[in-house]
Each structure stands twice: as structure tokens, then as C-alpha cells.
PQR file of N, CA, C, O and H, with PARSE charges and radii, in Angstrom:
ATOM      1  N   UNK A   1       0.852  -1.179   0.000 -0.4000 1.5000
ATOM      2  CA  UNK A   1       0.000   0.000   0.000 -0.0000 2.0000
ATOM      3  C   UNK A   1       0.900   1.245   0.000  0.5500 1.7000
ATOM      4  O   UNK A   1       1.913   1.440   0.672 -0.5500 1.4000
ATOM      5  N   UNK A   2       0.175   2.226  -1.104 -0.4000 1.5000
ATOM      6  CA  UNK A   2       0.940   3.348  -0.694 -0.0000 2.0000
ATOM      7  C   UNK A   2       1.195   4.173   0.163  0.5500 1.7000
ATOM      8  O   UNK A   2       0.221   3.937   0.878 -0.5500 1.4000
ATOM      9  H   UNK A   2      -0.647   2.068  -1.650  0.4000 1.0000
ATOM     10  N   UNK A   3       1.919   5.256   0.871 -0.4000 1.5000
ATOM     11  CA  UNK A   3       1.133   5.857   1.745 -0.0000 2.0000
ATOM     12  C   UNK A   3       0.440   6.684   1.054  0.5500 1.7000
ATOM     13  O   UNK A   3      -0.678   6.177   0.953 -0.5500 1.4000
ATOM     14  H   UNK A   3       2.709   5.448   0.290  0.4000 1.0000
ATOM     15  N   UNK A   4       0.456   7.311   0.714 -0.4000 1.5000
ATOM     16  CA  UNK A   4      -0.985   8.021   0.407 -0.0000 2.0000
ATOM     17  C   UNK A   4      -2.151   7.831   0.426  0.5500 1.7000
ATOM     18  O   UNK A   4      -3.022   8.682   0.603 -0.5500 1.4000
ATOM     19  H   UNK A   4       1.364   7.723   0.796  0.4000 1.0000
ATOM     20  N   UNK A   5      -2.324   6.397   0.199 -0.4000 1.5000
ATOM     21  CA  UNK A   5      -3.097   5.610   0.169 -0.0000 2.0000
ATOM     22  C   UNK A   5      -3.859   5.419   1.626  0.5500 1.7000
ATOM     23  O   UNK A   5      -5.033   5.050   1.633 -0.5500 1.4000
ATOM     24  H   UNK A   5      -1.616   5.705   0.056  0.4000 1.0000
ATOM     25  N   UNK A   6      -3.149   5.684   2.862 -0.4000 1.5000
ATOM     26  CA  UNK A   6      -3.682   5.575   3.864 -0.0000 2.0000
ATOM     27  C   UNK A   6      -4.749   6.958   4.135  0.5500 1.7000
ATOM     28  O   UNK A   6      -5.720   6.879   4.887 -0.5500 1.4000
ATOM     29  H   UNK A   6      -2.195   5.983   2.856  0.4000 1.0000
ATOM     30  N   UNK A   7      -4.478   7.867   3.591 -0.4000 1.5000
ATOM     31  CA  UNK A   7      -5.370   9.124   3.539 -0.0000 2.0000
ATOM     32  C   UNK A   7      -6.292   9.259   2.707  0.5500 1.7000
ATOM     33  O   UNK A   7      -6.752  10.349   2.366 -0.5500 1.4000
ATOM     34  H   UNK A   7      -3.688   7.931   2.980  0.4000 1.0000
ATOM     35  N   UNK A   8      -6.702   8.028   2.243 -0.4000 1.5000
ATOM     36  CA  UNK A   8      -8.297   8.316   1.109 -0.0000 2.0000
ATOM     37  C   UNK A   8      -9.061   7.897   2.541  0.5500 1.7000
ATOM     38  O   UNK A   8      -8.659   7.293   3.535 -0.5500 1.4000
ATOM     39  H   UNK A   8      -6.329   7.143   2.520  0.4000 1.0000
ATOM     40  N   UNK A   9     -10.207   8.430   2.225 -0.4000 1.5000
ATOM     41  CA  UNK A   9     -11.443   8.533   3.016 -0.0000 2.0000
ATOM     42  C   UNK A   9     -11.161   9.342   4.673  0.5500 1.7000
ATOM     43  O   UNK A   9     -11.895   9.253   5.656 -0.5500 1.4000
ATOM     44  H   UNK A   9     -10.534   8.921   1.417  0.4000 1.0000
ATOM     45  N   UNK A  10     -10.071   9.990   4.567 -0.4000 1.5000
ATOM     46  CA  UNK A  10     -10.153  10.847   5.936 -0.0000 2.0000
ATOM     47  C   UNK A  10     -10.098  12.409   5.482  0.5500 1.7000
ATOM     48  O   UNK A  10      -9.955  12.801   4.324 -0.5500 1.4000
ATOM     49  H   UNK A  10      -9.474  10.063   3.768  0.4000 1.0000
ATOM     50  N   UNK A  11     -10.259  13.308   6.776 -0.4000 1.5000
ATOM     51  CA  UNK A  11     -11.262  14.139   6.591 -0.0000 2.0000
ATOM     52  C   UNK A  11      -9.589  15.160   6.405  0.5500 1.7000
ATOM     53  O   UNK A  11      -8.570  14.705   6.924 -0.5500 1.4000
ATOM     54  H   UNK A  11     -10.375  12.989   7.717  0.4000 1.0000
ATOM     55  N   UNK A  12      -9.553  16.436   5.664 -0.4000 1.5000
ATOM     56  CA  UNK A  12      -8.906  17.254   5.861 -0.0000 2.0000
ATOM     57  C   UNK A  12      -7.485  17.619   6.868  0.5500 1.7000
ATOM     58  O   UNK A  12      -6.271  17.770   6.729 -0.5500 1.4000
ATOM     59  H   UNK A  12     -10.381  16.806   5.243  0.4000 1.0000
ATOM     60  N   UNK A  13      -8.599  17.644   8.027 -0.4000 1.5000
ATOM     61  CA  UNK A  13      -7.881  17.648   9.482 -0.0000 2.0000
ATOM     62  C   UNK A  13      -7.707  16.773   9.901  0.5500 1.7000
ATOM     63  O   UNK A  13      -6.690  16.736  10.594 -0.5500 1.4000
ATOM     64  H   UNK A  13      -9.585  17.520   8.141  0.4000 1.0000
ATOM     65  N   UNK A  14      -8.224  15.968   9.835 -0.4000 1.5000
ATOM     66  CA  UNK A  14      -7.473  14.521  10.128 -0.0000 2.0000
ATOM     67  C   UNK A  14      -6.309  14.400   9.463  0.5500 1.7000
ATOM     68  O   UNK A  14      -5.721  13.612  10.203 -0.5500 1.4000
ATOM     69  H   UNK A  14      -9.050  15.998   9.272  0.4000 1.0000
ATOM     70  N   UNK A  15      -5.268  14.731   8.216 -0.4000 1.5000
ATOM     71  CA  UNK A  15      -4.532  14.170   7.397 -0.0000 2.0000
ATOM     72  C   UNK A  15      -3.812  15.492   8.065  0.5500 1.7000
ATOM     73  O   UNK A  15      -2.705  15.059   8.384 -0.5500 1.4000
ATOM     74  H   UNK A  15      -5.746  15.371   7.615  0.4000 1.0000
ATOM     75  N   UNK A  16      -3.868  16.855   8.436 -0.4000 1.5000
ATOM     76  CA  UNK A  16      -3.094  17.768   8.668 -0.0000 2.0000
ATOM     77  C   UNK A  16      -2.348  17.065  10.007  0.5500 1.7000
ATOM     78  O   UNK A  16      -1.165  16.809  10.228 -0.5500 1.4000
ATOM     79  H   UNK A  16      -4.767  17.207   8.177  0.4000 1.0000
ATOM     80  N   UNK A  17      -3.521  16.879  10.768 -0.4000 1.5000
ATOM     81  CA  UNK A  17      -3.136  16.077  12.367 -0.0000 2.0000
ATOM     82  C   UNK A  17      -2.142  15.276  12.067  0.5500 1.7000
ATOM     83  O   UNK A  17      -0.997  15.600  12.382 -0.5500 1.4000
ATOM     84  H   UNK A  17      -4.482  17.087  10.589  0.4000 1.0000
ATOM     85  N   UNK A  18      -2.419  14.012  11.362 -0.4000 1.5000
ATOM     86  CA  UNK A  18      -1.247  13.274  11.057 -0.0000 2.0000
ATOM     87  C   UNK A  18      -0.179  13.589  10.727  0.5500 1.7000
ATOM     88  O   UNK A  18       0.744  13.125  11.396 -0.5500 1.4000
ATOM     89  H   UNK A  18      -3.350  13.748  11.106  0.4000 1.0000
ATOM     90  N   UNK A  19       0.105  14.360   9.748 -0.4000 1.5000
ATOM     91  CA  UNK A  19       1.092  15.253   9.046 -0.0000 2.0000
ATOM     92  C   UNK A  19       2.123  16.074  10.374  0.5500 1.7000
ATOM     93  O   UNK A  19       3.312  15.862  10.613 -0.5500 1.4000
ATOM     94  H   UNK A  19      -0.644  14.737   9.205  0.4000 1.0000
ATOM     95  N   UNK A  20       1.376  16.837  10.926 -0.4000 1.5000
ATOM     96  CA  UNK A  20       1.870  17.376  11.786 -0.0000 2.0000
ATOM     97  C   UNK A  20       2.562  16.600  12.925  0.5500 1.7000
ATOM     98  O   UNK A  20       3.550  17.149  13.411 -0.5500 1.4000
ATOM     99  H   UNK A  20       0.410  17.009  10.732  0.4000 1.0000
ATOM    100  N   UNK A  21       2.201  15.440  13.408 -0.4000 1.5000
ATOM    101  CA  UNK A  21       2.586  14.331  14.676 -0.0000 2.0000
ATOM    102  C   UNK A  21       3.889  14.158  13.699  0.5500 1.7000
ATOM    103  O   UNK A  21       4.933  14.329  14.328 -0.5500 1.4000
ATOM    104  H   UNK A  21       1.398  14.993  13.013  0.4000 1.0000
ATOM    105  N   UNK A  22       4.074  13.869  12.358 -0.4000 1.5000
ATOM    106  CA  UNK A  22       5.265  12.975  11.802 -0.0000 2.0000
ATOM    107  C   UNK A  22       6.008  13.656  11.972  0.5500 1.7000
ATOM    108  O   UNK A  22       7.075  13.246  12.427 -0.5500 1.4000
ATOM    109  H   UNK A  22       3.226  13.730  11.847  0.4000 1.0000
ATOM    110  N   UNK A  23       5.803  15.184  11.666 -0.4000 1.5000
ATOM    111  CA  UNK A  23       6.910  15.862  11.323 -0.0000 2.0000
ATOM    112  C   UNK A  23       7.085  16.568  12.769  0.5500 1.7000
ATOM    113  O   UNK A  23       8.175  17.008  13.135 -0.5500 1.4000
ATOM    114  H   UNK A  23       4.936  15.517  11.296  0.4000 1.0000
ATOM    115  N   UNK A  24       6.165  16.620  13.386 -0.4000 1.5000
ATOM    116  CA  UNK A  24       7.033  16.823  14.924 -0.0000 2.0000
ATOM    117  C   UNK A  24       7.729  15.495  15.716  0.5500 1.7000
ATOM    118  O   UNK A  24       8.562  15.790  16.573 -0.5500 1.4000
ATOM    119  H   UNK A  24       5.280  16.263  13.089  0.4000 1.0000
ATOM    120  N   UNK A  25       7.535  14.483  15.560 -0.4000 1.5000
ATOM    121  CA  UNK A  25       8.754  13.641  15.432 -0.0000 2.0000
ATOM    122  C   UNK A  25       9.776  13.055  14.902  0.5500 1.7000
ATOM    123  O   UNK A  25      10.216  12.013  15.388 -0.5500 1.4000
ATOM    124  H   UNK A  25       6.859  14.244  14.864  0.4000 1.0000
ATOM    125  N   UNK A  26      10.354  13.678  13.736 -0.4000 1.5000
ATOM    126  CA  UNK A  26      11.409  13.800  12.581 -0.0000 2.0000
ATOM    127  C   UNK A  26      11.832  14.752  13.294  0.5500 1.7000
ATOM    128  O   UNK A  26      13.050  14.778  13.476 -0.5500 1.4000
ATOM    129  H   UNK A  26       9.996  14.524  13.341  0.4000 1.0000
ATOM    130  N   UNK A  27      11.136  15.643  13.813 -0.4000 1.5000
ATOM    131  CA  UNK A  27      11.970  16.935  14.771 -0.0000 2.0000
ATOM    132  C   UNK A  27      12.927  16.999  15.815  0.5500 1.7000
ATOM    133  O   UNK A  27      14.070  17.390  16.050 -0.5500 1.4000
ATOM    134  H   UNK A  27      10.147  15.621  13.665  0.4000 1.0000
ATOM    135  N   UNK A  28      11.432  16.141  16.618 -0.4000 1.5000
ATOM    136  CA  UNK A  28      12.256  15.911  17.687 -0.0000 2.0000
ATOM    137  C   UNK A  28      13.596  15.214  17.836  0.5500 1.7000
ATOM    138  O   UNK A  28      14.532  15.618  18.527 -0.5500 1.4000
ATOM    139  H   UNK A  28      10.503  15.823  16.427  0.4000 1.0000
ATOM    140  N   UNK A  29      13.546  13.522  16.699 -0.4000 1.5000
ATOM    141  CA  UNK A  29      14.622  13.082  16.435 -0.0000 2.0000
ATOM    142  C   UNK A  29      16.176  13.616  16.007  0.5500 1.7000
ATOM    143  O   UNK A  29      17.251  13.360  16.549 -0.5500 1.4000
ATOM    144  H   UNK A  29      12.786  13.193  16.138  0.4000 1.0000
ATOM    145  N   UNK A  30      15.807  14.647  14.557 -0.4000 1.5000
ATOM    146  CA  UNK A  30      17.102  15.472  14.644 -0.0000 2.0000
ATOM    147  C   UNK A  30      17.369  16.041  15.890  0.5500 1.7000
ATOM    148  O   UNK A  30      18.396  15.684  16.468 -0.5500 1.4000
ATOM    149  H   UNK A  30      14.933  14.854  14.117  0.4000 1.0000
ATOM    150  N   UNK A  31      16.701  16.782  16.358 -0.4000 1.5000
ATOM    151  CA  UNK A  31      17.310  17.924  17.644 -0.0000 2.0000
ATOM    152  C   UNK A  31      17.900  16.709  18.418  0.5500 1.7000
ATOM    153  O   UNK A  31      18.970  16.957  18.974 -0.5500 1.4000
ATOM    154  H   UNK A  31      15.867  17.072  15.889  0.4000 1.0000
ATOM    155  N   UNK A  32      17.436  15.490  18.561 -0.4000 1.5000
ATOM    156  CA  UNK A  32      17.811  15.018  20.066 -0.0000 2.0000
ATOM    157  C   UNK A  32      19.138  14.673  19.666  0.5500 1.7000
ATOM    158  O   UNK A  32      19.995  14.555  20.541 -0.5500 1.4000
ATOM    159  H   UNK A  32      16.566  15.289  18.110  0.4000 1.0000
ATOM    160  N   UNK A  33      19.492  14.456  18.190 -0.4000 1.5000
ATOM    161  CA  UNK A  33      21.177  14.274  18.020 -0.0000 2.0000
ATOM    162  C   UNK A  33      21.921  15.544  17.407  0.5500 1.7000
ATOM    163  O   UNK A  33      22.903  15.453  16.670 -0.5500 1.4000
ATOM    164  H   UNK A  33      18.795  14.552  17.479  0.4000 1.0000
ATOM    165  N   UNK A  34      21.453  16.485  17.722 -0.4000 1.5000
ATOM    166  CA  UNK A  34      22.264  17.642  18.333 -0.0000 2.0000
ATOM    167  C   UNK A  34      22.757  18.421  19.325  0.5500 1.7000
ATOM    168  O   UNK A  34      21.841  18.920  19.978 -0.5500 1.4000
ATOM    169  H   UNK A  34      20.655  16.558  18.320  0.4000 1.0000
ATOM    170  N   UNK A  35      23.953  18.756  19.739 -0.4000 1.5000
ATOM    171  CA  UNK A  35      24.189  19.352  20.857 -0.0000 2.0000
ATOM    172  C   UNK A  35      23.821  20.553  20.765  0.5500 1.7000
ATOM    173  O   UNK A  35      23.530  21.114  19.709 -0.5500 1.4000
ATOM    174  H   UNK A  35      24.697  18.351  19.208  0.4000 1.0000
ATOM    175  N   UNK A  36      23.795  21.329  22.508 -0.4000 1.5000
ATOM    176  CA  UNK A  36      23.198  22.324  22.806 -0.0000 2.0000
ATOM    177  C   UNK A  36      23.869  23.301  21.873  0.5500 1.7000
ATOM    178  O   UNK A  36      23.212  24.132  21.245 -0.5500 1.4000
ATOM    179  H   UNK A  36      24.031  20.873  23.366  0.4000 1.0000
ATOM    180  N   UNK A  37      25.174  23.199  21.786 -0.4000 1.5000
ATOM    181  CA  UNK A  37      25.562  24.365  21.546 -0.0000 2.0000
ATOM    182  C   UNK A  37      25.487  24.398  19.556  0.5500 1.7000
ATOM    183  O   UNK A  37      25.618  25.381  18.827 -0.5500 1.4000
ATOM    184  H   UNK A  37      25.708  22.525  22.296  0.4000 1.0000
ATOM    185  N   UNK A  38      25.351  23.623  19.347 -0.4000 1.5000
ATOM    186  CA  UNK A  38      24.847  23.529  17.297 -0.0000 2.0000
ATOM    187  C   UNK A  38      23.109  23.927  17.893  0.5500 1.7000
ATOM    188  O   UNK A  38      22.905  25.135  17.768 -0.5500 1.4000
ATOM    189  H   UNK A  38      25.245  22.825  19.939  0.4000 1.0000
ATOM    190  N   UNK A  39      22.352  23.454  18.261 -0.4000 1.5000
ATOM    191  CA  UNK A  39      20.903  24.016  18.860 -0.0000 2.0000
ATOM    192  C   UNK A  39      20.961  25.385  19.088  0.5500 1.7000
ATOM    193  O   UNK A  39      20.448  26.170  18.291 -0.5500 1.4000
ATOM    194  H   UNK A  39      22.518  22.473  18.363  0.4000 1.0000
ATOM    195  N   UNK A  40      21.487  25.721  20.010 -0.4000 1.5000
ATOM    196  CA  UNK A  40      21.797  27.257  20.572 -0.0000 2.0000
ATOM    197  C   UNK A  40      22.409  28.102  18.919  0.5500 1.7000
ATOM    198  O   UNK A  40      21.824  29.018  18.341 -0.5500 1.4000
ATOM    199  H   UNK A  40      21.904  25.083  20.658  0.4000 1.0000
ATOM    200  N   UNK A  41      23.612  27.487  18.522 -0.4000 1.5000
ATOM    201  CA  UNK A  41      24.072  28.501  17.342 -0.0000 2.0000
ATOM    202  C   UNK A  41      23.006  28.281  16.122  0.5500 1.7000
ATOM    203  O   UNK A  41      23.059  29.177  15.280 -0.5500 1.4000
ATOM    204  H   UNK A  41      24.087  26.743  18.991  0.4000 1.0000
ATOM    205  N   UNK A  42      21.910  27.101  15.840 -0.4000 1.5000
ATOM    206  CA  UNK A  42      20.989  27.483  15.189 -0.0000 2.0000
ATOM    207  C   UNK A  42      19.850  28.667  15.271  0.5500 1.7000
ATOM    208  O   UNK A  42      19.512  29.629  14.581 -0.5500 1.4000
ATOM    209  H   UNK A  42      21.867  26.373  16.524  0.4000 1.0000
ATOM    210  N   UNK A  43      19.436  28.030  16.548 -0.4000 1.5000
ATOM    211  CA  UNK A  43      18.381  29.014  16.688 -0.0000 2.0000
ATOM    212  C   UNK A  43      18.969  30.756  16.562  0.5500 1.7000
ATOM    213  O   UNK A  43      18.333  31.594  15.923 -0.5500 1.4000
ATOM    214  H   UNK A  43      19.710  27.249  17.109  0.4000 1.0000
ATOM    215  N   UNK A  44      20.127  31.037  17.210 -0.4000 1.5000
ATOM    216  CA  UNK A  44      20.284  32.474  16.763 -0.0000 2.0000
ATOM    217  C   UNK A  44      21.157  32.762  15.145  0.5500 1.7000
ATOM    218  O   UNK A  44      21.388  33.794  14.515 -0.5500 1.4000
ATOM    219  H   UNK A  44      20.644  30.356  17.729  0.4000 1.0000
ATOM    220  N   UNK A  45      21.395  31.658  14.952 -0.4000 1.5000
ATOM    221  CA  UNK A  45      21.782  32.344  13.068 -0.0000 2.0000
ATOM    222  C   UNK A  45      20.189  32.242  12.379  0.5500 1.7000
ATOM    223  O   UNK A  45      19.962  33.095  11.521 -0.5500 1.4000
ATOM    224  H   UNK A  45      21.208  30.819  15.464  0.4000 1.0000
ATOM    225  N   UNK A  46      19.345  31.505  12.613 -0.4000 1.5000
ATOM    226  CA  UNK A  46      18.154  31.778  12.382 -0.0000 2.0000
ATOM    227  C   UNK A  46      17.062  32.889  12.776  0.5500 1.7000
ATOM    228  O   UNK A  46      16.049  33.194  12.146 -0.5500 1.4000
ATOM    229  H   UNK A  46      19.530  30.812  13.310  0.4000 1.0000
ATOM    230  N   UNK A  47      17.493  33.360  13.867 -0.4000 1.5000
ATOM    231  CA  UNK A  47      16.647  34.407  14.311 -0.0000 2.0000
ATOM    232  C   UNK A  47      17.184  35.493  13.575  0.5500 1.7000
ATOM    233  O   UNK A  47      16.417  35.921  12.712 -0.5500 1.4000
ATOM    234  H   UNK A  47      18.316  33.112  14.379  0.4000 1.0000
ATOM    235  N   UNK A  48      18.355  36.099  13.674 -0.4000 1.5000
ATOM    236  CA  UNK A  48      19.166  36.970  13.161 -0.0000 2.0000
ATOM    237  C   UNK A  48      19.123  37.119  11.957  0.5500 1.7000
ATOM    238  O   UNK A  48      18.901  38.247  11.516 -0.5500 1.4000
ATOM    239  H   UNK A  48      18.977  35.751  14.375  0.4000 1.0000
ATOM    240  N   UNK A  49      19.355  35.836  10.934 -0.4000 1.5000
ATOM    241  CA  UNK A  49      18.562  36.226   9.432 -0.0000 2.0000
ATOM    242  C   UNK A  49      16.795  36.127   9.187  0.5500 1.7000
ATOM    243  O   UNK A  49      16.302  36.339   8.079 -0.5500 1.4000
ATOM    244  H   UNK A  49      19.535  34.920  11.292  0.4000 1.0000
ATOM    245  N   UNK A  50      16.186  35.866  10.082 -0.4000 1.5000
ATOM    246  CA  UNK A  50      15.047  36.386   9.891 -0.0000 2.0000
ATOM    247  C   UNK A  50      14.797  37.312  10.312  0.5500 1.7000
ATOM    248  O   UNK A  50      13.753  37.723   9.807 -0.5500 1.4000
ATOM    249  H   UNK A  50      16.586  35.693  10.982  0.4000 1.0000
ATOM    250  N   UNK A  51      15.455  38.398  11.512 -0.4000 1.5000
ATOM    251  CA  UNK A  51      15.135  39.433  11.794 -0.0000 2.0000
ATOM    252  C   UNK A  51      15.931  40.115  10.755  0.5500 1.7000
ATOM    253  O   UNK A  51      15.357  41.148  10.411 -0.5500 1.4000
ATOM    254  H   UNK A  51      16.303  38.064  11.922  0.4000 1.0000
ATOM    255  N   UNK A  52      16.993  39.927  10.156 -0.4000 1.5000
ATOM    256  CA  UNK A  52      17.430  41.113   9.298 -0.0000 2.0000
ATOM    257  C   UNK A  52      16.606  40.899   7.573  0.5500 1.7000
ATOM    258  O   UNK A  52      16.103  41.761   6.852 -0.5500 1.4000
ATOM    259  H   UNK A  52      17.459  39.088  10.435  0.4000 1.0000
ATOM    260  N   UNK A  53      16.701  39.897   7.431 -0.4000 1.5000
ATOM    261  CA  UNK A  53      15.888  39.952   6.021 -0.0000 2.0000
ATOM    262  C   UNK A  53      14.649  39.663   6.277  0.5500 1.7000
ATOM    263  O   UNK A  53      14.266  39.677   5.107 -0.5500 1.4000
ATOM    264  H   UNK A  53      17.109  39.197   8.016  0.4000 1.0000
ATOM    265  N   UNK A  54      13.444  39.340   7.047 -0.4000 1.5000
ATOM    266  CA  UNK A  54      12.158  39.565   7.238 -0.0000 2.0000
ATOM    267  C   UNK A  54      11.967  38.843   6.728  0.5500 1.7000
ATOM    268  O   UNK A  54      10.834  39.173   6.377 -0.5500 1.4000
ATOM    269  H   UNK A  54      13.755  39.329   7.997  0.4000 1.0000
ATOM    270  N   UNK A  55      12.180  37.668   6.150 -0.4000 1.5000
ATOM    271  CA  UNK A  55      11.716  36.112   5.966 -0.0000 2.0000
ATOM    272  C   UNK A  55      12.285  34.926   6.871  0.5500 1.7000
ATOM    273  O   UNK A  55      13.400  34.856   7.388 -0.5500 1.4000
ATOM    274  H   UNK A  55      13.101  37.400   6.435  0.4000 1.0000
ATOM    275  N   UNK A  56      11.416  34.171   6.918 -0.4000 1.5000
ATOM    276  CA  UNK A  56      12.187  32.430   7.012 -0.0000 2.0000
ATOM    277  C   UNK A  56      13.068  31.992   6.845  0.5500 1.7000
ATOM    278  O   UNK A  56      13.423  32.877   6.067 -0.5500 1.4000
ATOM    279  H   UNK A  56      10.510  34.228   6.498  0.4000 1.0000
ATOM    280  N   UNK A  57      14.158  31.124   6.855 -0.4000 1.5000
ATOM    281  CA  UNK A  57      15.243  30.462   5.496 -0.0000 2.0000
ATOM    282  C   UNK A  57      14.645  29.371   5.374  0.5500 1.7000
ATOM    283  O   UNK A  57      15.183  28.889   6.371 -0.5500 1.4000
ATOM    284  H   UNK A  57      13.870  30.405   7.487  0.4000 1.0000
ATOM    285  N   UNK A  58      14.007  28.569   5.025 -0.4000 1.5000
ATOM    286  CA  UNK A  58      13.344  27.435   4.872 -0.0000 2.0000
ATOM    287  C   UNK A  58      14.145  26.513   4.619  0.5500 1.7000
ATOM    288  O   UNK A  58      13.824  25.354   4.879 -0.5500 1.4000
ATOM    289  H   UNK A  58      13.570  28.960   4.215  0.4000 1.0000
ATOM    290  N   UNK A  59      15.206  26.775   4.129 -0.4000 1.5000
ATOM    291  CA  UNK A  59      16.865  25.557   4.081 -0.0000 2.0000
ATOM    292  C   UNK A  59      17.167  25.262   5.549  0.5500 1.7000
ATOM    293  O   UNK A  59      18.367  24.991   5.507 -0.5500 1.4000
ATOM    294  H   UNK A  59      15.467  27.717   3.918  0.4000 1.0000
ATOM    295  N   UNK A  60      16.763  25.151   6.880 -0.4000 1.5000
ATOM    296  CA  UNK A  60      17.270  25.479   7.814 -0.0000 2.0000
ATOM    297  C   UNK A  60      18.313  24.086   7.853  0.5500 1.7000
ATOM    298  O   UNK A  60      19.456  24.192   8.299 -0.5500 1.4000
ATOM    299  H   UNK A  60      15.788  25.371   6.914  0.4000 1.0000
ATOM    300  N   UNK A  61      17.888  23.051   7.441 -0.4000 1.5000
ATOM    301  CA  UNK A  61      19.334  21.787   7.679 -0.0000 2.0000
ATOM    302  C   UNK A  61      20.023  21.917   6.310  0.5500 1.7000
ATOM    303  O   UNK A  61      20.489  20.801   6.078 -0.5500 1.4000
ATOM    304  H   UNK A  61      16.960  22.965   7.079  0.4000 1.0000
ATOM    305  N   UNK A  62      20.288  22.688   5.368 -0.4000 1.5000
ATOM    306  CA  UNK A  62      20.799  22.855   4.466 -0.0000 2.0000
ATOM    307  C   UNK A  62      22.498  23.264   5.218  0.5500 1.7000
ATOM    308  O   UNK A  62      23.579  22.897   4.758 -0.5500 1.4000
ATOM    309  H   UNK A  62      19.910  23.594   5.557  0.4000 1.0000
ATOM    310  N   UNK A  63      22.323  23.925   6.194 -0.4000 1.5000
ATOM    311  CA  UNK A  63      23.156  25.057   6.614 -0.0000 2.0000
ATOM    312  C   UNK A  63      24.745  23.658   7.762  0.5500 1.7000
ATOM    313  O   UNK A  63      25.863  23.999   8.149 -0.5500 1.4000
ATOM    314  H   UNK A  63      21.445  24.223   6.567  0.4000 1.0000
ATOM    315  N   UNK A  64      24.099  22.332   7.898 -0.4000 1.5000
ATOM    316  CA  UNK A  64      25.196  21.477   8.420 -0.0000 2.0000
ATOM    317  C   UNK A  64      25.568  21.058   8.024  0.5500 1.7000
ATOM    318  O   UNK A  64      26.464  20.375   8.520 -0.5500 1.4000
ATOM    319  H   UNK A  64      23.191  22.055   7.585  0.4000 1.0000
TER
END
């Protein structure tokens, strides 16, 4: 079966819900094999180019 296939006959929000659980645990997994201090120097090279250029970087694991 495909996956996709598991999302015929569910509702919208139901498939966002799902969506969202996966990818907050793909999350959690990277972060937990990073140290504080690659964590810490992400989050502020990320804040810092979004506060100076007023977007996102959406590459954010592009950058290791």
C-alpha cells in the first residue's frame, strides 16, 4: 500500500493532524542528536537572518 493511500477517506484535518505528529517527530529526532551548543548557534543564526531579512530560510538543515 501506498502511503498516500492511507489518507483516502479521511477528513482534511485529520490528514493535517497526522502530518503534523510525523513531522514533529522527525523533529524531535534530529534535535535530540544535536548538541546544545549547534541548537543554541541554530536558533540564533536563524533568528538573526530572519530578523534582518524579514523572511524564514526554509533551508534550515541545508546550513550542516
Amino acid at each position: 500500500m501506498a502511503a498516500c493511500q492511507q489518507f483516502l477517506g479521511k477528513h482534511e484535518n485529520e490528514i493535517m493532524e497526522i502530518s503534523r505528529e510525523t513531522l514533529e517527530g522527525h523533529q524531535r529526532a534530529i534535535m535530540g542528536n544535536m548538541t546544545v551548543e549547534v541548537l543554541f548557534g541554530s536558533f540564533i543564526w536563524h533568528a538573526s537572518y530572519s530578523f534582518v531579512t524579514g523572511r524564514f530560510p526554509w533551508n534550515v538543515f541545508e546550513t550542516y
